[in-house]
C-alpha positions, 0 to 999 in steps of 0.5 A: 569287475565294476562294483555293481556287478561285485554288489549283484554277485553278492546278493545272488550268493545271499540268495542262494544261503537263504534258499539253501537254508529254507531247504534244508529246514524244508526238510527237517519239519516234512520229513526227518522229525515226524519220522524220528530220523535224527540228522547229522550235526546240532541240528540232530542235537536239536532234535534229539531234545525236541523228542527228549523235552519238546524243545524247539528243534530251530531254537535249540540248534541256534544255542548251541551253534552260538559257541561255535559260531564265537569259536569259528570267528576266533579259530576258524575263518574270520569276518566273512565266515562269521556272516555268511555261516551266521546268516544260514544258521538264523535263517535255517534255525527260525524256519525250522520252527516256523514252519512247521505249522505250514509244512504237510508231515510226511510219515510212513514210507521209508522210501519216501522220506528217506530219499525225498529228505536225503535230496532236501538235505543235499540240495540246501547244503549245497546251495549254501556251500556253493555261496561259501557258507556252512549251516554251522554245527560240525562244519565249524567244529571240523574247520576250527579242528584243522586249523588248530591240530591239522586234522581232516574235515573228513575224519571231524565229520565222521566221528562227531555224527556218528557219536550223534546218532549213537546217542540218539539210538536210546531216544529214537530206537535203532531202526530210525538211525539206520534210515538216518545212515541212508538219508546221510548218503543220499545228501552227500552225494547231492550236496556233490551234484549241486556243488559239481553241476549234473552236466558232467563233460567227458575227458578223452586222452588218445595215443595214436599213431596218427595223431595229427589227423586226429587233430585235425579231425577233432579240430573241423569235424567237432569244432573243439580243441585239442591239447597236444601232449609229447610222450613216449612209450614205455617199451618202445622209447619212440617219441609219441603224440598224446592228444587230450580232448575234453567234450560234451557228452552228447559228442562223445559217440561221434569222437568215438565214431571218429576215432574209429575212422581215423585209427582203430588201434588207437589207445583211448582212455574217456573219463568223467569231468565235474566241471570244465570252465574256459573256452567251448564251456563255461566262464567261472568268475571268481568272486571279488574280493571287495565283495567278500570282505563285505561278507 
């Protein structure tokens, strides 16, 4: 890859961190702090001590993130992590505050602003992992742990939010953090869709007897590829074809139609794909090196 494009891809990865983080902060200012629905992480921290003391939501969040950011960099994932996750916390820490004179409030329904800031949440994180950064807080806590003492990301993050929101419920009341709870659910799953793409492609492995006609059908009829695998059967022993097919979703009724055609015995098992890059689909270029080690 030339270095102009190495340098274009970094600027879109720095794109996407500050958009990220002016979403996440979006989020924050309109519909988690006028509701008293305290997030996950410092910045939870952060707005705990805003209903505590008035301090600044942004401005808390980036003090305490200073020691974990100098943890990190020591422990956690060196010059890179150092820069991109320092830049989405400065630029999600100085929104949050900024903002808030410009941003509507939106209070009341807890349909609205627990969904609408359950999206907000998800949508910035995951632009900003998806450009191999972290909004700080209990991502570093959780990647310095593993590190250090191998333990899962997955448990870090579960005990550390649920102890900020247990502290917060004598701040905030009960209630709010059971709304909390939910916009936590909805980001996960958007921080999955943005980090996985919406345009799920679909798995279809077939056992058939006649497998080399299907082949052939998927091969003119649908113009996709087919990967032959060598099995055989359990019961049986005899040798069997197993074909795997990958397709859009919008194909899937017309592999269905064809195998019905071709063989209706045939054993047919369809799942889910994320994301399927290579040919018929799309081409993920791994980032450069050279432009990682820039930052």
């Amino acid at each position: 890859m030339s270095s102009r494009n190495k340098w274009i891809r970094l600027g879109r990865d720095y794109l996407l961190l500050t958009f990220g983080a002016l979403v996440v902060a979006a989020g924050v200012d309109m519909f988690m702090t006028p509701n008293h629905v305290v997030v996950a992480g410092t910045t939870g921290l952060g707005m705990i001590a805003f209903y505590l003391f008035k301090w600044p939501v942004g401005l808390t969040n980036l003090v305490l993130n200073i020691p974990l950011l100098a943890a990190g960099v020591r422990w956690g994932g060196g010059r890179r992590f150092l820069i991109r996750t320092s830049y989405a916390v400065l630029v999600m820490s100085f929104s949050i505050d900024l903002m808030v004179p410009v941003l509507p409030q939106i209070k009341g329904d807890p349909l609205i602003f627990t969904l609408f800031g359950g999206i907000l949440d998800g949508f910035g994180v995951g632009l900003v992992l998806r450009a191999q950064g972290t909004t700080g807080g209990t991502d570093i806590v959780a990647q310095v742990l593993y590190r250090l003492r191998r333990i899962p990301f997955g448990q870090v993050f579960l005990v550390s939010n649920v102890l900020i929101l247990i502290v917060a419920i004598p701040v905030v009341g009960l209630v709010p953090i059971l709304y909390a709870v939910i916009v936590t659910v909805i980001s996960s799953r958007v921080v999955d869709a943005v980090q996985e793409g919406l345009g799920y492609a679909r798995t279809i492995t077939i056992v058939s007897d006649r497998a080399e006609q299907l082949r052939e059908a998927v091969f003119s009829e649908m113009n996709r590829g087919v990967t032959v695998l060598k099995g055989s059967g359990g019961y049986t022993r005899l040798p069997r074809s197993v074909l795997y097919v990958v397709v859009s979703r919008t194909q899937l009724t017309r592999v269905k139609r064809l195998i019905a055609r071709i063989d209706p015995k045939a054993f047919v098992v369809v799942t889910q794909a994320h994301e399927v890059w290579g040919e018929g689909f799309r081409t993920v270029e791994p980032h450069p090196k050279q432009a990682a080690s820039t930052g």
